[in-house]
N, C-alpha and C positions, 0 to 999 in steps of 0.2 A: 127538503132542507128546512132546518129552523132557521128563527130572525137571526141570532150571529149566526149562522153558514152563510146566510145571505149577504151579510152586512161583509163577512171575511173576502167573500168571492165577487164580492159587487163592482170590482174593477174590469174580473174578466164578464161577468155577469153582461154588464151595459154592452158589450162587443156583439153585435149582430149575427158573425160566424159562430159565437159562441153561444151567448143567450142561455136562459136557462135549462133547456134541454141538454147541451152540449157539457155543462157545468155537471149535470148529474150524470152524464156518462162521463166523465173525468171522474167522480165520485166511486162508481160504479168500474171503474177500469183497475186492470192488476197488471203492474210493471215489473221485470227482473233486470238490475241494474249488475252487469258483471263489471266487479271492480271497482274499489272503493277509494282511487287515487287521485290522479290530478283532474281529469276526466271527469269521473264517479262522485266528485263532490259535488261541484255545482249542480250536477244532475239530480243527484239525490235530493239537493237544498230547493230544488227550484220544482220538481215533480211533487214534493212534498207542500211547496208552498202556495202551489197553483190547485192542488188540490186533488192528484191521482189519490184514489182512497187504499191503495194496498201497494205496497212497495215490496220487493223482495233483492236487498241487498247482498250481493256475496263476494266474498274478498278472503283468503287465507293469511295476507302478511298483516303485517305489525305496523305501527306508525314508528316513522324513525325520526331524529330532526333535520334532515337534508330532504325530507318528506312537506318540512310546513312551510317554505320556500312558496311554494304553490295548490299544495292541498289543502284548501280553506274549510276543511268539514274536521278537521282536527287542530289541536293546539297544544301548547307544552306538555297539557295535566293531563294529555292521549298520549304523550310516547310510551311505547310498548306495550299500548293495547292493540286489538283486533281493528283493525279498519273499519270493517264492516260494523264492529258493533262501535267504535267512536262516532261513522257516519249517520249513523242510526240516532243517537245523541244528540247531534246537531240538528236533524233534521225535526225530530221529536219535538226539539225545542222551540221551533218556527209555526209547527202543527200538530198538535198532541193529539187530534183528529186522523190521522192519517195512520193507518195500521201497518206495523213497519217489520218483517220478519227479518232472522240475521241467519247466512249462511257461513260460518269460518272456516272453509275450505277451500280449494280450487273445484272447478265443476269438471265432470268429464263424464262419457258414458252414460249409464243409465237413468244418473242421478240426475247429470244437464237433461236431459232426455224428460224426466219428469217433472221439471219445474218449467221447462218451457212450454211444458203440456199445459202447464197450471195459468200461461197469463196472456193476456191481449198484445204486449209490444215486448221486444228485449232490448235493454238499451247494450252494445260494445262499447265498455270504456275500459279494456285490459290494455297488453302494451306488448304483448306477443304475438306472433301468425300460429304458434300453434294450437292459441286460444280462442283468436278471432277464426280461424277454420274450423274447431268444433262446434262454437255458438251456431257459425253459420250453418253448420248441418242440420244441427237442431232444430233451428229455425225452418230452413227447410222440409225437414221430416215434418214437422208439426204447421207446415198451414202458417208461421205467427211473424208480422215482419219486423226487421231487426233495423235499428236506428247505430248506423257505425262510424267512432270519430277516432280520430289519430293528430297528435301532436307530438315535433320532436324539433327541438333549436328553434328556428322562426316559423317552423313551416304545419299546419296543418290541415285535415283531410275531414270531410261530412259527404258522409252518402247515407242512403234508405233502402233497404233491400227489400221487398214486398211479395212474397211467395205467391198473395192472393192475386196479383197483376200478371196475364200470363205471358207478358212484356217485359218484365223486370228481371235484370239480372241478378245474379246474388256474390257473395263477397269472393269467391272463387272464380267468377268469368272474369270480375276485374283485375284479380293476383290467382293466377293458376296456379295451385300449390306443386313446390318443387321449387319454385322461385322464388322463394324469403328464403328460405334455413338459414345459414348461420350469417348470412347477410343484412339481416333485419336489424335495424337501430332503434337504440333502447335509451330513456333519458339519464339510467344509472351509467353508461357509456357518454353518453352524446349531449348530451345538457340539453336545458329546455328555458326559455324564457317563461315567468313566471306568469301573465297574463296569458299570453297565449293557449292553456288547453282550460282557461275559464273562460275564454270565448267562445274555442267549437264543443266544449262543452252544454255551455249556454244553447248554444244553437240546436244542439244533440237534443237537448229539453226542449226547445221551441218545437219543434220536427212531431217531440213525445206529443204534446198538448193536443197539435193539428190534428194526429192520427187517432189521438184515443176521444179528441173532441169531436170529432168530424169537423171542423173548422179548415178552411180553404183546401190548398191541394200539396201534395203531401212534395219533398225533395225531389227532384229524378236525376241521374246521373252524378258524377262523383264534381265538389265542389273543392278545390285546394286554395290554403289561403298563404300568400306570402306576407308573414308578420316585418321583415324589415323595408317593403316597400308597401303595405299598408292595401297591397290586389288581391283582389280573389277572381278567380278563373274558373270556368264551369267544362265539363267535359259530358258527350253524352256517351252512355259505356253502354251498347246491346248485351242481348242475352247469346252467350254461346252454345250455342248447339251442343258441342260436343264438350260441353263442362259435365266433368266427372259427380259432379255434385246435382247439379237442379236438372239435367237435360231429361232425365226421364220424367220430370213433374209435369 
């Protein structure tokens, strides 16, 4: 690091957990953030600003304006661009340092398959189960673990899925698929209060720093937060054996 890295980073720098070895593996770490919405933004803004050194943002829709309610990574002069590449903008703008690639598709197959090859953590911030089950396979296939948040009305969800812990369950032992389909709630349905997914967002980031800095110990089990009574509740979720997804790992 030169004197401004030092001087940018000298907040998390002085943090013991952190320090500067920790700092340069923040440097030195590559993130794929699926989804560039309400989630995906603060993620983006704060991965970038704490100083992950390669981002890989992907997102296929557009910004709309029932969108900037609560997606603070875009603004008026983004409606009807790519998410991914307005959240790319924002984050640019905080660290021009931070190498930021743009994916403007949904991921699936082969393609999710080789970018999750490409990085140290994945962050889920989509809004689907049939998104968050392919991440998770991915994740699985490749060894890489995935940091997964959920907001919808008052209520949101943070868990840590870690392939490398041979303890750790993954986003399938906790929702067996078969059990979301057409039951799953959407914030284009369901509404969302607008702090709400900038805080387990936030946290989704916090989670990112820990794991890519080695700093403290990483989430375990799934943590839900009730935004109209202001609790959070923690749950510890085992690995199931007979999950179709991680049980042969």
């Amino acid at each position: 690091m030169d004197d401004e890295a030092l001087l940018r980073y000298s907040r998390q720098i002085m943090l013991e957990p952190i320090d500067i070895a920790g700092q340069e593996r923040l440097l030195a770490s590559r993130a794929l953030v699926v989804g560039a919405g309400g989630l995906g933004s603060p993620v983006a803004l704060y991965l970038a600003a704490a100083g992950v050194g390669h981002l890989i943002l992907a997102d296929a829709d557009e910004v709309e304006l029932s969108n900037l309610q609560r997606q603070i990574a875009h603004g008026m002069d983004d409606l009807g661009r790519n998410k991914a590449c307005s959240a790319r903008d924002s984050a640019a703008a905080l660290n021009p340092g931070c190498e930021i690639r743009v994916i403007e598709e949904h991921l699936s197959g082969e393609a999710l398959d080789a970018l999750v090859a490409e990085v140290d953590l994945v962050l889920d911030c989509t809004d689907r189960f049939s998104s968050r089950y392919a991440v998770n396979a991915a994740c699985q296939r490749a060894g890489v673990p995935l940091v997964s948040g959920a907001a919808i009305r008052f209520s949101g969800q943070l868990a840590v899925f870690d392939p490398r812990d041979p303890s750790s369950p993954c986003y399938a032992c906790l929702y067996p698929p078969g059990e979301g389909g057409d039951e799953e709630l959407r914030c284009a349905e369901s509404g969302v209060v607008a702090p709400l997914v900038g805080l387990i967002g936030c946290f989704q980031a916090l989670e990112a720093v820990k794991l890519l800095s080695g700093a403290g110990v990483a989430h375990r089990g799934l943590s839900t937060f009730d935004g109209l009574n202001g609790q959070w509740r923690h749950f510890q979720v085992p690995r199931d054996p007979a999950c179709p997804v991680c049980a042969s790992r």
